[in-house]
C-alpha positions as CSV (number, residue, x, y, z in Angstrom):
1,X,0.0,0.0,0.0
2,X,1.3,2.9,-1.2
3,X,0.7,6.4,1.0
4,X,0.8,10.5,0.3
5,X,3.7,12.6,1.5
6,X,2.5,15.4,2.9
7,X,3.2,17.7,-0.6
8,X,1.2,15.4,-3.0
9,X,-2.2,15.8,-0.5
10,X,-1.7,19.7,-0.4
11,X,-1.3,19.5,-3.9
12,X,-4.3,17.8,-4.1
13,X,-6.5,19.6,-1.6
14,X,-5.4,22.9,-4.3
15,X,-6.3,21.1,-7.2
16,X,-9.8,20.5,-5.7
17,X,-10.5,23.6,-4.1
18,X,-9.6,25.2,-7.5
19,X,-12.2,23.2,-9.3
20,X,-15.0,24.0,-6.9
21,X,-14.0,27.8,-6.4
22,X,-14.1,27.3,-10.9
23,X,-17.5,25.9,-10.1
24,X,-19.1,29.2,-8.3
25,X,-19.3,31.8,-11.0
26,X,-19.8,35.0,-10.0
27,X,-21.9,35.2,-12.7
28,X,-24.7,34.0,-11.1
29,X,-24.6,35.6,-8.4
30,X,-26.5,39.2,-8.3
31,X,-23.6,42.1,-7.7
32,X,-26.0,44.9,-8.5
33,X,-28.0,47.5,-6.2
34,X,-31.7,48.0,-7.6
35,X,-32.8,51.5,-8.9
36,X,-35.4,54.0,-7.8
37,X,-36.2,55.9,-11.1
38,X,-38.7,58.3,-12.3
39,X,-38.1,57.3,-16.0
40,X,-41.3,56.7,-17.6
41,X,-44.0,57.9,-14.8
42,X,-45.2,60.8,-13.0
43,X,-42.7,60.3,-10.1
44,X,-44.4,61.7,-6.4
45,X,-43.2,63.0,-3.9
46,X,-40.6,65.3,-5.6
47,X,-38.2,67.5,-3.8
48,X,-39.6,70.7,-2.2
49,X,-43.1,69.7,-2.7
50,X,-45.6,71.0,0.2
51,X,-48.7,68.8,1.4
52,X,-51.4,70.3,4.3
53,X,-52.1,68.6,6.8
54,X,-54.9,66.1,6.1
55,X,-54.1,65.3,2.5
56,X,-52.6,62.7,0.7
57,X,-49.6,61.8,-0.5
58,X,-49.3,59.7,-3.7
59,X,-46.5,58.0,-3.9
60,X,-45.3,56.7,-7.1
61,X,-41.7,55.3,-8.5
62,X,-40.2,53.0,-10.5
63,X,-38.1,50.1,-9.4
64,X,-35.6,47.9,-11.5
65,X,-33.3,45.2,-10.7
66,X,-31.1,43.1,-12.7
67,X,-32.3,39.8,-10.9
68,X,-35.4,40.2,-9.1
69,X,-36.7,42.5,-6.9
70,X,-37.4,41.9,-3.0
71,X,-38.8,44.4,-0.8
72,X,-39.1,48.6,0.0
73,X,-39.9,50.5,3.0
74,X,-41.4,53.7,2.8
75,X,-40.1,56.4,5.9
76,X,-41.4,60.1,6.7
77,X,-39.3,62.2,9.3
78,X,-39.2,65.5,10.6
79,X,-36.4,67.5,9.1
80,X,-36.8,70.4,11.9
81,X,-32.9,70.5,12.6
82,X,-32.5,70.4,9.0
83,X,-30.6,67.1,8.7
84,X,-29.1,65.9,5.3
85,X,-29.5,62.1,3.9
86,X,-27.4,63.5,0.5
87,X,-29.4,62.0,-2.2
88,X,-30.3,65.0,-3.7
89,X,-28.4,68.2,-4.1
90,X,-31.8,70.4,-4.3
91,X,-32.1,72.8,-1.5
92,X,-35.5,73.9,-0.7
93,X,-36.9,77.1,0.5
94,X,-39.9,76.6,2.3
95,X,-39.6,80.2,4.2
96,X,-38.2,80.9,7.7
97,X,-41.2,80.1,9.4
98,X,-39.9,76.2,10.8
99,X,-36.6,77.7,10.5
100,X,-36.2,77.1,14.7
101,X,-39.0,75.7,15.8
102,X,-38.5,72.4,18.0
103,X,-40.7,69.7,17.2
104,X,-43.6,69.1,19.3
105,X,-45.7,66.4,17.7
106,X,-44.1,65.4,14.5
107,X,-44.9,63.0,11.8
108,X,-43.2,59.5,12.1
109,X,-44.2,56.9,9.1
110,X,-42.7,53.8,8.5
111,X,-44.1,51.4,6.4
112,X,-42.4,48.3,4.7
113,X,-44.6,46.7,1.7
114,X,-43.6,43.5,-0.7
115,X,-42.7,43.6,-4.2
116,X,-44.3,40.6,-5.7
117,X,-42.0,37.6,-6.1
118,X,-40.3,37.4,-9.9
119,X,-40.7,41.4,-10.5
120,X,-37.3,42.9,-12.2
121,X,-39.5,45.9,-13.0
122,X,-42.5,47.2,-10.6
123,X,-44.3,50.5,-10.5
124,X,-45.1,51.0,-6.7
125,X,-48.4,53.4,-5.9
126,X,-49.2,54.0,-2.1
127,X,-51.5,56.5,-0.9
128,X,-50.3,58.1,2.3
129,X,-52.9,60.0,4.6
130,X,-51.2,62.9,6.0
131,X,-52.2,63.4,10.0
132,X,-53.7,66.9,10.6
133,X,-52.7,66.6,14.8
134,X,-49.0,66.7,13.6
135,X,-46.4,69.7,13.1
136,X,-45.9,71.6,10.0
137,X,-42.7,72.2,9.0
138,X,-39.7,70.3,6.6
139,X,-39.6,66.8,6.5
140,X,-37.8,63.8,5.1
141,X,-39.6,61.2,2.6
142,X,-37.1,58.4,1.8
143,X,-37.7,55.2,0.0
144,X,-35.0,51.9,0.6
145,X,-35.6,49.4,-1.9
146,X,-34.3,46.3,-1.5
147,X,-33.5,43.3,-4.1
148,X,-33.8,39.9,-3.3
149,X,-30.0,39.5,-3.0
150,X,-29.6,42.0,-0.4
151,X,-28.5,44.8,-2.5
152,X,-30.0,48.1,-1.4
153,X,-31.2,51.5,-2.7
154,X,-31.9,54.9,-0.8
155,X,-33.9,58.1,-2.3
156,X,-34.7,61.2,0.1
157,X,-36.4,63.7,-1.0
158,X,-37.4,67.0,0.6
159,X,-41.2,68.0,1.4
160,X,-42.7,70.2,3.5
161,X,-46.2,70.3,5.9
162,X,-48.2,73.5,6.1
C-alpha cells in the first residue's frame, strides 16, 4: 500500500478547491443594487413639494433590478434641525417660518410593503394619509428598496407640511 507525503495531499486539496472555487461563478450571483427611477411615470413625492395637513400623499416610483426585486420601505421624518441624507443636491426654500422651531408632535411613518415575487421591473403606488394633529414644517420622505439579494437602494427627497 502505497501512501501520500504530505506535498502530494496539499497538492491535491489545491487542485480541488480550484475546481470547486471554478465551479461558483460570480456570474450567477446578483452584484447589483436595484434602482429608484422616475423614468417613464409621473414620479411623487418630488423635492420641495408641500402637502397640508390632512391630504394625501401619492406616492409613485419606478423600481428595477437586474435579478429580481425583493422588498421597500417607505419612511417620513421630521427635518426640523434640518438634517441631510445627501441623495439629492436640491435645497429647498420653504420660508423661515420652521426655520427654529422644536418639534412638538411630528410625523413618524414607516411602512415596509412586498414587491411581488419574480418582479425585475415594478411601479409601486401607495397612498399616504397625511395626519392633521401633527407639526408643520420640513420633513424627510425616503424610500430603501431592497432586491432579493440584499443589495440596497436609498432616495430622500425633501417635502414640506403647512
Amino acid at each position: 500500500m502505497k501512501t501520500f507525503n504530505n506535498t502530494t495531499t496539499l497538492i491535491a486539496i489545491t487542485l480541488l478547491a480550484l475546481a470547486l472555487s471554478a465551479a461558483c461563478d460570480d456570474n450567477d450571483r446578483d452584484l447589483d443594487r436595484p434602482t429608484i427611477s422616475a423614468l417613464g411615470i409621473d414620479a411623487s413625492p418630488a423635492d420641495c413639494d408641500s402637502y397640508a395637513l390632512g391630504d394625501t400623499i401619492r406616492f409613485c416610483y419606478r423600481f428595477t433590478d437586474n435579478v429580481e426585486l425583493g422588498n421597500y420601505n417607505i419612511e417620513i421624518h421630521s427635518n426640523h434641525d434640518h438634517h441631510t441624507h445627501s441623495t439629492s443636491d436640491v435645497d429647498c426654500d420653504h420660508g423661515e417660518e420652521h426655520e427654529h422651531s422644536d418639534p412638538v408632535n411630528p410625523w413618524v411613518y414607516n411602512q415596509d410593503y412586498r414587491i411581488p415575487d419574480g418582479s425585475k421591473d415594478y411601479t409601486a403606488r401607495v397612498n399616504i394619509p397625511i395626519p392633521t394633529d401633527v407639526d408643520p414644517g420640513d420633513y424627510h420622505f425616503m424610500v430603501r428598496l431592497t432586491d432579493r439579494a440584499g443589495w440596497q437602494e436609498l432616495h430622500s427627497v425633501a417635502i414640506e407640511l403647512q
